[in-house]
VOBA-1610 file (N, C-alpha, C; in pm, whole numbers, padded with zeros to 5 digits, always signed):
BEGIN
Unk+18893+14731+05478Unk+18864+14670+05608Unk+18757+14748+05680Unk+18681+14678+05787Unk+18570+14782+05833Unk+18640+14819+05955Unk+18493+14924+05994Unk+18534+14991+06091Unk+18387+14963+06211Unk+18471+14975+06290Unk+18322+14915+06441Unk+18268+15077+06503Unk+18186+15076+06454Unk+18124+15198+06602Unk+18034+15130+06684Unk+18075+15160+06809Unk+17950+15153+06938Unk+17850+15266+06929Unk+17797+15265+06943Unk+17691+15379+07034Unk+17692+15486+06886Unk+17621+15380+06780Unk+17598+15433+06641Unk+17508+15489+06677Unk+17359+15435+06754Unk+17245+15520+06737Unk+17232+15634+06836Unk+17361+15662+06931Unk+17353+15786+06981Unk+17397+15930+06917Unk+17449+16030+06980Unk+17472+16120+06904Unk+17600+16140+06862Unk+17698+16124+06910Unk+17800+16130+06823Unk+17878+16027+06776Unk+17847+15907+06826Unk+17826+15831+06742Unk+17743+15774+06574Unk+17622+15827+06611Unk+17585+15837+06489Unk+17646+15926+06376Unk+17666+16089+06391Unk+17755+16134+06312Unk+17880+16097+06337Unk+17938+16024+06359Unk+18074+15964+06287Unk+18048+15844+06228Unk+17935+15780+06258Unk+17971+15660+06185Unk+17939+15711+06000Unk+17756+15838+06033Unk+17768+15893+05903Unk+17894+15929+05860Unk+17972+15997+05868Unk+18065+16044+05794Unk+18183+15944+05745Unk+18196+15803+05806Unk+18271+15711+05814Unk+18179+15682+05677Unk+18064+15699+05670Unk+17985+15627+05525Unk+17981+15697+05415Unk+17992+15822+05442Unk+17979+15892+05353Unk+18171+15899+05269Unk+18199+15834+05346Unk+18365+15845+05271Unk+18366+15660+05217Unk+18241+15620+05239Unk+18252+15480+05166Unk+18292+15396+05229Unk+18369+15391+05333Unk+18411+15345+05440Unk+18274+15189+05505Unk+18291+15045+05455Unk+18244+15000+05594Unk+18223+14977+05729Unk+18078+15037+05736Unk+18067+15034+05864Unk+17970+14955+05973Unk+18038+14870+06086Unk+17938+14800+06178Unk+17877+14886+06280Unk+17763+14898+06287Unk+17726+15000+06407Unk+17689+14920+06528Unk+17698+14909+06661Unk+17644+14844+06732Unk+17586+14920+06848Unk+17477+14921+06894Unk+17389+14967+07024Unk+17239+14883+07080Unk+17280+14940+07199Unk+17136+14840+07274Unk+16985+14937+07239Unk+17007+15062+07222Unk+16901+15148+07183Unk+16780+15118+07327Unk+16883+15174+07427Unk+16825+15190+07589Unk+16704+15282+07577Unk+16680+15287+07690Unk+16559+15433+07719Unk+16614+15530+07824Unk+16727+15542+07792Unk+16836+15690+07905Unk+16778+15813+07863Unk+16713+15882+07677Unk+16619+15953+07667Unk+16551+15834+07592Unk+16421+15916+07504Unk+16350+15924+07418Unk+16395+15810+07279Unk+16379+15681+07282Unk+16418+15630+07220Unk+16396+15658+07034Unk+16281+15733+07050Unk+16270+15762+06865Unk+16372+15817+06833Unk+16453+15894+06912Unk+16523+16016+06841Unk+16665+15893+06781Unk+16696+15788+06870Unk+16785+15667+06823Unk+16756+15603+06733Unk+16626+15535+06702Unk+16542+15502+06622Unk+16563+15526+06510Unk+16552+15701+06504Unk+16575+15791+06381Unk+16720+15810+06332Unk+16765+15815+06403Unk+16911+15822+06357Unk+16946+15698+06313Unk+16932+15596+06371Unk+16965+15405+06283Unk+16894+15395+06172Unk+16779+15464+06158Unk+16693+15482+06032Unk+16805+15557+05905Unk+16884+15686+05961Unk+16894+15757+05867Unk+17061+15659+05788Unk+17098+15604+05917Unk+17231+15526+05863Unk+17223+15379+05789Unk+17096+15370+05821Unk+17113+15235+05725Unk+17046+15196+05601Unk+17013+15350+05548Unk+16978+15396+05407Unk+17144+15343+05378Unk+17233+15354+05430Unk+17380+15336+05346Unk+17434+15181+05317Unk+17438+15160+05197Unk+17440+15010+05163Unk+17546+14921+05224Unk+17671+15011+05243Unk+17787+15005+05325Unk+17765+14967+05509Unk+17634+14990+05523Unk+17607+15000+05680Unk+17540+14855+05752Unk+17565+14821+05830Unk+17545+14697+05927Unk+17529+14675+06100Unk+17395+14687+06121Unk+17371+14727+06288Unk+17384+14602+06340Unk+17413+14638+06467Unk+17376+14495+06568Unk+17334+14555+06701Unk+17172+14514+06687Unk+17128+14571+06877Unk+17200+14516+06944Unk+17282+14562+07011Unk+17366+14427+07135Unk+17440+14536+07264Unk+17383+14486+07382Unk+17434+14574+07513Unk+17589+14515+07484Unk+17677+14605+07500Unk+17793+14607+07563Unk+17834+14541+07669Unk+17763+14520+07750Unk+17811+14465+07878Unk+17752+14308+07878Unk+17721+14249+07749Unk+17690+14147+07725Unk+17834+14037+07639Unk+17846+14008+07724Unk+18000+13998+07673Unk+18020+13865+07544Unk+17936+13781+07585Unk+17948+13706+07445Unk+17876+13797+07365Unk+17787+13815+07359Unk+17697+13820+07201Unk+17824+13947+07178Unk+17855+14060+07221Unk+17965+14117+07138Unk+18094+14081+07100Unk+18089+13891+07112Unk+18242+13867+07096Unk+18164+13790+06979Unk+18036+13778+06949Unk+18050+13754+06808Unk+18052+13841+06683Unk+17998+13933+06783Unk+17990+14130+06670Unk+18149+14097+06609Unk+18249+14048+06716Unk+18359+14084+06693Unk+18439+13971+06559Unk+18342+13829+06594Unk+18395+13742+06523Unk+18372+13708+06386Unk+18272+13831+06347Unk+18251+13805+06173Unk+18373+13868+06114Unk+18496+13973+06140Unk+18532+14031+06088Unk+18650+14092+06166Unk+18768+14137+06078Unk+18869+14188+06162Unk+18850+14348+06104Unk+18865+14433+06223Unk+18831+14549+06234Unk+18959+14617+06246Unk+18994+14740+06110Unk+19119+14804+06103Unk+19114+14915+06235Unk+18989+14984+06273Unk+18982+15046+06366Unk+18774+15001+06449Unk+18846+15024+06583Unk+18708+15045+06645Unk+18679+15155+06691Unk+18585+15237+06696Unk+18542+15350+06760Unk+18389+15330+06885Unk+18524+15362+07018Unk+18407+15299+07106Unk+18337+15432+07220Unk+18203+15437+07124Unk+18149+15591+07200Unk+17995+15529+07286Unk+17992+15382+07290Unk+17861+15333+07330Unk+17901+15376+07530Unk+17834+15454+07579Unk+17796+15508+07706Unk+17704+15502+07767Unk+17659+15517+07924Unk+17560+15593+07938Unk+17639+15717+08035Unk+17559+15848+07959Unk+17612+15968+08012Unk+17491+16053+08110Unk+17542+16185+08143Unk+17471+16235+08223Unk+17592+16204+08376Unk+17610+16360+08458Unk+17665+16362+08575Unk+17552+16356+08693Unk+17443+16415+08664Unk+17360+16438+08795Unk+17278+16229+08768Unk+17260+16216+08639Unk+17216+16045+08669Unk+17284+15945+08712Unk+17390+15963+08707Unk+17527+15880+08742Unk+17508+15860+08897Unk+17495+15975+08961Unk+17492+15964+09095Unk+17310+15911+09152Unk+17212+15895+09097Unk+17117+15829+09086Unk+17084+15695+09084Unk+17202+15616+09022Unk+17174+15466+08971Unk+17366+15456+08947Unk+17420+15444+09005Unk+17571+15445+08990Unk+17574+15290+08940Unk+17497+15200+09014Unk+17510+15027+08927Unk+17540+15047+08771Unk+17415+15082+08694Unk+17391+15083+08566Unk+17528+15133+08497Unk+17561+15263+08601Unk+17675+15307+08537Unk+17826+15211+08514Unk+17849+15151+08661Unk+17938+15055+08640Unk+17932+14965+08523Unk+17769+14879+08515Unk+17745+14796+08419Unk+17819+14816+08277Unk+17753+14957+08224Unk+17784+15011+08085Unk+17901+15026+08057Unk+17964+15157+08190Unk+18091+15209+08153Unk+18238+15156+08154Unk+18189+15083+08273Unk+18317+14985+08318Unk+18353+14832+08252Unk+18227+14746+08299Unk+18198+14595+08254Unk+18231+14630+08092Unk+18146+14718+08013Unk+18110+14725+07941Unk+18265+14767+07846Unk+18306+14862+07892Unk+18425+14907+07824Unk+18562+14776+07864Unk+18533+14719+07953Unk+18637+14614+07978Unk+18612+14484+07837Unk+18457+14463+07826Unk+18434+14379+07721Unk+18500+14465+07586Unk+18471+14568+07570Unk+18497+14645+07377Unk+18664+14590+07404Unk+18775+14652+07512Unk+18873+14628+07520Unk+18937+14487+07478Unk+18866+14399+07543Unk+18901+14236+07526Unk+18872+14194+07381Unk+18721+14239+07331Unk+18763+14206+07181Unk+18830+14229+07107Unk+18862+14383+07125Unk+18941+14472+07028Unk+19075+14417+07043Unk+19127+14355+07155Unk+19268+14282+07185Unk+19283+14185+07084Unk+19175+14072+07154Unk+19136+13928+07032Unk+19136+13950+06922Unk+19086+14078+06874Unk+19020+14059+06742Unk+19155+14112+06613Unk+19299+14177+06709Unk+19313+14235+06661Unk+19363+14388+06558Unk+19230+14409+06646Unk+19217+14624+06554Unk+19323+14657+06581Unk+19324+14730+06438Unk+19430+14851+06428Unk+19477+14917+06543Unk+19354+15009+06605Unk+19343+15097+06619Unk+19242+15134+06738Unk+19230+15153+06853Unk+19082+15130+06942Unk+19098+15315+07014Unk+18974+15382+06940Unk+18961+15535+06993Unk+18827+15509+07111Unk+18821+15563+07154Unk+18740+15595+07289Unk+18735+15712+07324Unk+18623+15764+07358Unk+18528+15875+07431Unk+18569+15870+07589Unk+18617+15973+07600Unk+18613+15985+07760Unk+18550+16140+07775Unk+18581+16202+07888Unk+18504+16349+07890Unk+18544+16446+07958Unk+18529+16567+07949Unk+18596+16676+08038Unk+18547+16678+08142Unk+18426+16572+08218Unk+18429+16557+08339Unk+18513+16521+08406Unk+18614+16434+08389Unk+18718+16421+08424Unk+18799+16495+08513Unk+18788+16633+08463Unk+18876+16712+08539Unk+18848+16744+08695Unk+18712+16705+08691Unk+18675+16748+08843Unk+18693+16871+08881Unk+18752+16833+09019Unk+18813+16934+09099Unk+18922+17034+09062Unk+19018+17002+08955Unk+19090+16994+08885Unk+19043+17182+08842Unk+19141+17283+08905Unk+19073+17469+08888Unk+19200+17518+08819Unk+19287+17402+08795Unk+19394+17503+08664Unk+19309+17504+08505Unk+19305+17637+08474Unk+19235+17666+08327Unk+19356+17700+08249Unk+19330+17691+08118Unk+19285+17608+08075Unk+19286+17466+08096Unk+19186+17338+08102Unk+19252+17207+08124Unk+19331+17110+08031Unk+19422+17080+08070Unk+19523+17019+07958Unk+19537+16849+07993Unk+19523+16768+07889Unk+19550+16659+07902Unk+19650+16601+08006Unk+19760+16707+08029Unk+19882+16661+08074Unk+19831+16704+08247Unk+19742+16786+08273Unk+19727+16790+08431Unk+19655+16651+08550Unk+19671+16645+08616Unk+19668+16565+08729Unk+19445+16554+08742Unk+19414+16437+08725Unk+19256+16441+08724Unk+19215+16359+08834Unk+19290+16359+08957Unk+19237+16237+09038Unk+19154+16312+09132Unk+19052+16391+09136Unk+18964+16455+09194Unk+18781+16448+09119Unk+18753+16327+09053Unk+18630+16368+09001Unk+18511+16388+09146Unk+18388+16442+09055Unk+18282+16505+09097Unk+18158+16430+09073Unk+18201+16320+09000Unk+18057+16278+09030Unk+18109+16094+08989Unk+18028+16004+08982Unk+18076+15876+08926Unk+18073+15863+08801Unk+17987+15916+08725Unk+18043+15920+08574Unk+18194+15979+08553Unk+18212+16075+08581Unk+18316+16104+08594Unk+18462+16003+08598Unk+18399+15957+08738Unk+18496+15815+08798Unk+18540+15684+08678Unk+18422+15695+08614Unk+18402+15574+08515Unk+18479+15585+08392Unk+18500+15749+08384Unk+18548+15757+08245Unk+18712+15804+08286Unk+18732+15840+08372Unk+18902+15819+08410Unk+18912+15709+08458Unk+18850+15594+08505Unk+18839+15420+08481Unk+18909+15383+08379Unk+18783+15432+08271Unk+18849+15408+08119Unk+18971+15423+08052Unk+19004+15554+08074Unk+19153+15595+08089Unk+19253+15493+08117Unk+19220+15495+08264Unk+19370+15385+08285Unk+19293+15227+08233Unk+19258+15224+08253Unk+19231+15035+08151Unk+19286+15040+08038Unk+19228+15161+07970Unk+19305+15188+07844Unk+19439+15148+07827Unk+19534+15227+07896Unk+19657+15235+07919Unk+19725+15110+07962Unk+19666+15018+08032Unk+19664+14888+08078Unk+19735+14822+07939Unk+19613+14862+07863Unk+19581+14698+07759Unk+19707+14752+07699Unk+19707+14942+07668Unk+19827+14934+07577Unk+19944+14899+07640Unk+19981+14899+07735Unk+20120+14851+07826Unk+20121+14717+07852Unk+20033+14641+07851Unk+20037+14456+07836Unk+20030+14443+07723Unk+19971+14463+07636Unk+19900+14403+07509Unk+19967+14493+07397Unk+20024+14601+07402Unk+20026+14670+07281Unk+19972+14734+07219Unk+19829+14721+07254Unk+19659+14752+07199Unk+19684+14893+07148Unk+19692+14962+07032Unk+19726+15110+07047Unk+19619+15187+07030Unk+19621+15242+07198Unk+19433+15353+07199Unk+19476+15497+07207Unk+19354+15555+07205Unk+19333+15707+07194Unk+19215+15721+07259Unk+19230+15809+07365Unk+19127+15824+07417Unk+19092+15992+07434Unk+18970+16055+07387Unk+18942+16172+07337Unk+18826+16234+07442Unk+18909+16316+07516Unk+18807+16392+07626Unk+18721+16523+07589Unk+18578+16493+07537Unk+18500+16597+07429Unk+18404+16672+07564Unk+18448+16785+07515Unk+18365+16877+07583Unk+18253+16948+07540Unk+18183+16928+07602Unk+17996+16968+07593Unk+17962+16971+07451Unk+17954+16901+07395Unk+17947+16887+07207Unk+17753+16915+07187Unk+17769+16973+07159Unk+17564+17005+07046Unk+17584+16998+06947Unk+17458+17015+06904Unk+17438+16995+06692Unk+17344+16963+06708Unk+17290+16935+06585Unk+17160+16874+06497Unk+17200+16697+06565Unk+17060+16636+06640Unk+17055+16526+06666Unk+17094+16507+06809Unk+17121+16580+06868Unk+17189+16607+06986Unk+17103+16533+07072Unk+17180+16526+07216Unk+17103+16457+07360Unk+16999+16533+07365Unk+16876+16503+07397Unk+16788+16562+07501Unk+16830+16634+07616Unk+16917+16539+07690Unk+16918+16614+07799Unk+17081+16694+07821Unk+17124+16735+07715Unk+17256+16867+07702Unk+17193+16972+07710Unk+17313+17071+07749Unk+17246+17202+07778Unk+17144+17286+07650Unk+17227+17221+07555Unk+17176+17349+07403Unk+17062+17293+07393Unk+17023+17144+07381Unk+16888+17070+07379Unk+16795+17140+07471Unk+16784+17142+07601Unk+16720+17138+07721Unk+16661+17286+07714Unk+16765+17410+07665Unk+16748+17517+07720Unk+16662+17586+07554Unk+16664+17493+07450Unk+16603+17529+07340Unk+16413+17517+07315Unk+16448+17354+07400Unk+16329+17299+07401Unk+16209+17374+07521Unk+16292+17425+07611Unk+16235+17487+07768Unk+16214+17645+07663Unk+16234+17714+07578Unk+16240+17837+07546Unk+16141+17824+07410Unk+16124+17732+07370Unk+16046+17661+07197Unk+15905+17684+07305Unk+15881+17633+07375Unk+15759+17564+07465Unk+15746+17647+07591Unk+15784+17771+07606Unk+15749+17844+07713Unk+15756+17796+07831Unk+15855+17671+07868Unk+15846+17620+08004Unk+15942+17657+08086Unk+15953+17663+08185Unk+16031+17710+08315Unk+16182+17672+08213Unk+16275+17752+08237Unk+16426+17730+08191Unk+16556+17710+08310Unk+16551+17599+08374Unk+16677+17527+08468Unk+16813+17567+08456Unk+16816+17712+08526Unk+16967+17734+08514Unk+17069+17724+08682Unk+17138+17637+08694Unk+17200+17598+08796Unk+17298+17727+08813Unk+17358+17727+08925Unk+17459+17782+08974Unk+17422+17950+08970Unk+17358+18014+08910Unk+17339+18145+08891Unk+17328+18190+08770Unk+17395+18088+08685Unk+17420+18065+08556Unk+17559+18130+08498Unk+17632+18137+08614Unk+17771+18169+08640Unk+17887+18096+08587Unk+17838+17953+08588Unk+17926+17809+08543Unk+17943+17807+08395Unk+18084+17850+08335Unk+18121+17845+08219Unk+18121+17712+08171Unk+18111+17664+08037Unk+18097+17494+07949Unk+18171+17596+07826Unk+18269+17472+07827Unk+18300+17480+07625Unk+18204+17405+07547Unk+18169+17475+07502Unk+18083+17392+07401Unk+18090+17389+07261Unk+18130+17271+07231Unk+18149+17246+07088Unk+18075+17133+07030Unk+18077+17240+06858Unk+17952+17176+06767Unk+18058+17025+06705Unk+17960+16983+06701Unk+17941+16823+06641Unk+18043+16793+06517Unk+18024+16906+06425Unk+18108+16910+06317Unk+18244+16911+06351Unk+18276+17012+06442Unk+18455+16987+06465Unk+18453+16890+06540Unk+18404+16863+06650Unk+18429+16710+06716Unk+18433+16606+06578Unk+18377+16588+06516Unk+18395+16487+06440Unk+18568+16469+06352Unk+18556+16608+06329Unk+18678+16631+06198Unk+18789+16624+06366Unk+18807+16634+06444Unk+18883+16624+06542Unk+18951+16439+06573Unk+18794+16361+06572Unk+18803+16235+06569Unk+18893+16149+06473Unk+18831+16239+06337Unk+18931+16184+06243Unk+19079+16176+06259Unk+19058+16315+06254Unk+19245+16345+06283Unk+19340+16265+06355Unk+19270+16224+06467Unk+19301+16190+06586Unk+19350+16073+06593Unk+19268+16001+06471Unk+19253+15873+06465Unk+19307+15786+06306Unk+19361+15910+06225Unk+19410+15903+06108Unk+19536+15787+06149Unk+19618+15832+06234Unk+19729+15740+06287Unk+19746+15692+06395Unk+19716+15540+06400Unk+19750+15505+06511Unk+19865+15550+06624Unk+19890+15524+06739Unk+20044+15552+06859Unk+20082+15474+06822Unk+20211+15458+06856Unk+20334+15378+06855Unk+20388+15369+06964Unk+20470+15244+06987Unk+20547+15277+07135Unk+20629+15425+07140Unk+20711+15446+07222Unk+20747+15578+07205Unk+20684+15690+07184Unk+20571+15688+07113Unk+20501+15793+07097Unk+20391+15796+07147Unk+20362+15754+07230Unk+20230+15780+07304Unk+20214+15888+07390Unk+20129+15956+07443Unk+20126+16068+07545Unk+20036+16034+07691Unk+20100+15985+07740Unk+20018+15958+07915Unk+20005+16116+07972Unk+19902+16103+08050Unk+19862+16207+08086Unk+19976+16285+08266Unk+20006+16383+08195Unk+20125+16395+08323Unk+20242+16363+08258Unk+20253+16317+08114Unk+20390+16341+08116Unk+20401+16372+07936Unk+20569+16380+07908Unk+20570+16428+07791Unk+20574+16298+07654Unk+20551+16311+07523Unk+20541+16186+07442Unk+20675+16078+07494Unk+20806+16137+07496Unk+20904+16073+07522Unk+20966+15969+07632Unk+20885+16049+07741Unk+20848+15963+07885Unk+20715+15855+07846Unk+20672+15809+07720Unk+20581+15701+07738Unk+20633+15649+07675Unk+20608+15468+07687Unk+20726+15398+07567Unk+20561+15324+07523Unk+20440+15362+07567Unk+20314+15236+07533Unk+20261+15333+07415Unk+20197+15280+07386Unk+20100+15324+07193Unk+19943+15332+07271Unk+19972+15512+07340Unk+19859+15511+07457Unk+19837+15693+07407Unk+19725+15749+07429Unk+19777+15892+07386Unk+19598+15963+07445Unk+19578+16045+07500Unk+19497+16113+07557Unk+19493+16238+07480Unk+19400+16317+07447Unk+19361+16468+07388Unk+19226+16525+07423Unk+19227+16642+07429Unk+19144+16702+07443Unk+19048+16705+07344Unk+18907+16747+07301Unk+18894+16793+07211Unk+18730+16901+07214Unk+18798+17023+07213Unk+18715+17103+07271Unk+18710+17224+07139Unk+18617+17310+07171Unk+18600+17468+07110Unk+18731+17525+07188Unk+18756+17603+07290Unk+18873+17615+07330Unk+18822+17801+07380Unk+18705+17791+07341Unk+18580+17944+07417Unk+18516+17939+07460Unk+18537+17903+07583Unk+18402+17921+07702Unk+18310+18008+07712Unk+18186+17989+07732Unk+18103+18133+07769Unk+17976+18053+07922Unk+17965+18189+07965Unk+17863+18093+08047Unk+17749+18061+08039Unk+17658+17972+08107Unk+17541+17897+08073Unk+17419+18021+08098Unk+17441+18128+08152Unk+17355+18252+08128Unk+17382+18306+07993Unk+17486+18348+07924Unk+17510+18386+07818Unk+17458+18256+07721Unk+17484+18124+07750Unk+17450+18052+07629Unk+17261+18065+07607Unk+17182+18089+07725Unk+17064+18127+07727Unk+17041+18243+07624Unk+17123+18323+07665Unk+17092+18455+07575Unk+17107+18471+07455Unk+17176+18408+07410Unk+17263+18396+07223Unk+17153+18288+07204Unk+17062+18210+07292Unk+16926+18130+07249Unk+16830+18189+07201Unk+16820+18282+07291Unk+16697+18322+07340Unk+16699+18436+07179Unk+16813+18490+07175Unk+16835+18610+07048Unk+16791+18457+06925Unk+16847+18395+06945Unk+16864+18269+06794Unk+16715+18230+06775Unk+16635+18234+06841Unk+16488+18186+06828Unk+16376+18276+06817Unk+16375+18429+06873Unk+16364+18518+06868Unk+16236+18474+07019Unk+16271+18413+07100Unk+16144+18394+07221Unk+16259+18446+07358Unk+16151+18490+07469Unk+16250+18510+07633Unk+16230+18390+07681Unk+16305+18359+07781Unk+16343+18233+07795Unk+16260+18275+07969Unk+16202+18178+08033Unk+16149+18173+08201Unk+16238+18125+08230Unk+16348+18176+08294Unk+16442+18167+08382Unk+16400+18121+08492Unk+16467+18014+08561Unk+16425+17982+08679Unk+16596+17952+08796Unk+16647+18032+08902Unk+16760+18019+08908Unk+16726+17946+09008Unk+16855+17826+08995Unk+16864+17741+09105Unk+16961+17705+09167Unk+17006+17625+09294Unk+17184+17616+09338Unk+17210+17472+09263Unk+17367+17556+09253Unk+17467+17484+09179Unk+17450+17330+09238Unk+17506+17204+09149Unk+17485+17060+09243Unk+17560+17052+09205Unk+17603+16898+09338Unk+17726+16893+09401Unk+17785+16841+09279Unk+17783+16781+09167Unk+17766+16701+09057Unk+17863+16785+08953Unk+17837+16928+08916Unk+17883+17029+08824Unk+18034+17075+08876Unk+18067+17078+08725Unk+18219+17181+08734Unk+18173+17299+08732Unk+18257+17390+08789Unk+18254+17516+08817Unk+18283+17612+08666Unk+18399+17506+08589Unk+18420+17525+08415Unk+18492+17473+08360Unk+18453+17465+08262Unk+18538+17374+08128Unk+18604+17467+08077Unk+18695+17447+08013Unk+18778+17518+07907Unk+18896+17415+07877Unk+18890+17385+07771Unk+18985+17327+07674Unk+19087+17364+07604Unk+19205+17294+07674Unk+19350+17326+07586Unk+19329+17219+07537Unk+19371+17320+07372Unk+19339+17196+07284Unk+19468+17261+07185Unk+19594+17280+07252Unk+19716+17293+07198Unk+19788+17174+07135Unk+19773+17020+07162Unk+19823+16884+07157Unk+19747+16861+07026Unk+19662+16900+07030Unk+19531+16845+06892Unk+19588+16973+06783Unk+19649+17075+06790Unk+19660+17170+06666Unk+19780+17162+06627Unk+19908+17108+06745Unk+20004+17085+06682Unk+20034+16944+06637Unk+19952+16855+06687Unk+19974+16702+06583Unk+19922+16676+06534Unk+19759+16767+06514Unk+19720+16710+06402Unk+19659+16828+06315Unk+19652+16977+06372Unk+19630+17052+06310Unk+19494+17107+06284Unk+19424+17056+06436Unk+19312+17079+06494Unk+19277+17139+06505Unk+19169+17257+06441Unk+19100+17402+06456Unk+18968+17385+06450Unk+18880+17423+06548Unk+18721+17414+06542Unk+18697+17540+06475Unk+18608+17530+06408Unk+18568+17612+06254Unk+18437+17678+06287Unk+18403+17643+06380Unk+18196+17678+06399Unk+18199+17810+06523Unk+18182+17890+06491Unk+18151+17921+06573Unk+18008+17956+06672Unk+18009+17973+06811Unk+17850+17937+06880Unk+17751+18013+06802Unk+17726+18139+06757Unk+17586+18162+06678Unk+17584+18104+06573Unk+17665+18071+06511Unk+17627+17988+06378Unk+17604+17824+06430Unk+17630+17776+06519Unk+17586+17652+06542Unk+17452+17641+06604Unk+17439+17725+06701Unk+17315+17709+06761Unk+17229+17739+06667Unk+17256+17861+06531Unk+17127+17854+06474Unk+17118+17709+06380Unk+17258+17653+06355Unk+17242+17511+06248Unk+17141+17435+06337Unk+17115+17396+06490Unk+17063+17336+06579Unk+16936+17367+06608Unk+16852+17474+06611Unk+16758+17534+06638Unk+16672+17501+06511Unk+16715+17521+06423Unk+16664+17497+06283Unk+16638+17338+06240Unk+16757+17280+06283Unk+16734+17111+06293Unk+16633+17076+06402Unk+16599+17182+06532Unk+16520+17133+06636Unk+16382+17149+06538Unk+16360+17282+06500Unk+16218+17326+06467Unk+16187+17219+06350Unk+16270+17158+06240Unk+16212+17086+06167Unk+16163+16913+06246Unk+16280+16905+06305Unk+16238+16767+06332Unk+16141+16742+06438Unk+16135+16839+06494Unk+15967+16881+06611Unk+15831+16943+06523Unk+15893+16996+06398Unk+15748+17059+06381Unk+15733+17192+06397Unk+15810+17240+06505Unk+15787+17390+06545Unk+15782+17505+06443Unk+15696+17584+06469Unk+15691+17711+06354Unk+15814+17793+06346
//
């Protein structure tokens, strides 16, 4: 049976749907292939997935609600994986419409097909923005998130409870996976490991907010992925679902929230520096104040993910940033 990814030609979407191919697995990819960055770098990545004979795109916005109820009607889908977004905290608060459009409209449409159509199984991307305001560390699925910081934020604890909706009317059994600051090879433009590689490659001014005081978990691409799997190996069940705030036993819906993080914070001055060592260039620091937009820090309990599914991120930050730096310099050119 196949499997649906949204937001194939972004970044972590694209590596999962690769790895969904590389296990032979059919796969539908679907994205609008926007201009939020640099559209080649999407381009390139739909290029590299549909070398796979197994693979099948469809340009189609999300928030277009028929044409994705026909994505939906060639085929019944054992699982969907819905990572099609638009992200970014400081753009969110810039153009908050667009955001509704995508995140909300948009995730209300994946929901309705995935009902109709069906699926197994419906996983979803949400994010450790979430936590907001939210200053108990580590953050745990099970704490209280009704304080976000910016409207992306808003959109993706939206998601959350809709989620929970469909599974408590409908049965629908979701998973929804709150990934914290993820890099790698292929990565956003505009993430920190991207931004602060490319500003240090090119000698340009380097944007460090807050003092560079503000801790991020940041985790590589590879365990987010093998995290996804896991996650998503078995569907919830009634009874076994995990709502956020309470324990599996107190949920009777096939609903389940996780973290999925590195679970080692360091701060965004230190992640400069383990750059700046990884490339062998100094970075032009430029310090600026914190916006209203940023958490103060991430850190991920990711205790729920090791005891059900046995969840361990394997990478650690100098060995990823140099896997990333090395993927930057080839696919730029850089010496």
């Amino acid at each position: 049976m196949t499997i649906l990814v949204t937001g194939a030609a972004g970044f972590i979407g694209f590596h999962l749907a690769k790895s969904l191919l590389e296990k032979g697995e059919p796969v539908v990819g679907v994205d609008n292939l926007n201009s939020f960055y640099n559209p080649r770098l999407k381009r390139d990545r739909l290029a590299f997935l549909s070398a796979f004979k197994n693979f099948r795109f469809h340009k189609v916005d999300i928030s277009d609600g028929q044409a994705l109820s026909e994505v939906f009607d060639e085929v019944k889908y054992k699982q969907v994986f819905h990572l099609a977004a638009l992200g970014g905290v400081t753009a969110s608060s810039k153009n908050p419409e667009l955001y509704l459009q995508a995140n909300l409209s948009g995730f209300l449409n994946i929901l309705e097909c995935s009902r109709k159509n069906g699926a197994g199984h419906f996983v979803y991307a949400s994010s450790s923005s979430v936590y907001g305001a939210n200053s108990n560390l580590p953050q745990s699925a099970r704490h209280a998130v009704d304080h976000p910081l910016s409207f992306y934020a808003s959109t993706k604890r939206a998601n959350e409870l809709m989620a929970h909706a469909f599974s408590h009317i409908y049965q629908l059994p979701t998973t929804g996976l709150r990934f914290f600051t993820v890099y790698g090879p292929w990565g956003r433009p505009d993430m920190a490991v991207f931004r602060f590689t490319k500003a240090i490659e090119e000698g340009a001014p380097l944007e460090i907010f807050g003092g560079g005081e503000m801790k991020r978990d940041f985790t590589y691409i590879d365990d987010v992925i093998d995290g996804i799997h896991k996650a998503s190996a078995s569907p919830p069940s009634p009874n076994r679902g995990i709502s956020t705030g309470q324990s599996p036993a107190e949920s009777a819906d096939p609903f389940r929230i996780y973290n999925i993080g590195c679970g080692r914070p360091i701060s965004v001055l230190d992640l400069a520096g383990q750059l700046e060592r990884t490339l062998g260039k100094r970075a032009n620091k430029v310090f600026l104040p914190t916006r209203a937009e940023d958490l103060v820090d991430t850190h991920a309990d990711i205790t729920e993910m090791e005891k059900d599914f046995g969840f361990s991120p394997q990478t650690p930050l100098a060995e990823g940033l140099k896997r990333f730096s090395e993927w930057y310099r080839g696919y730029y050119k850089q010496p």
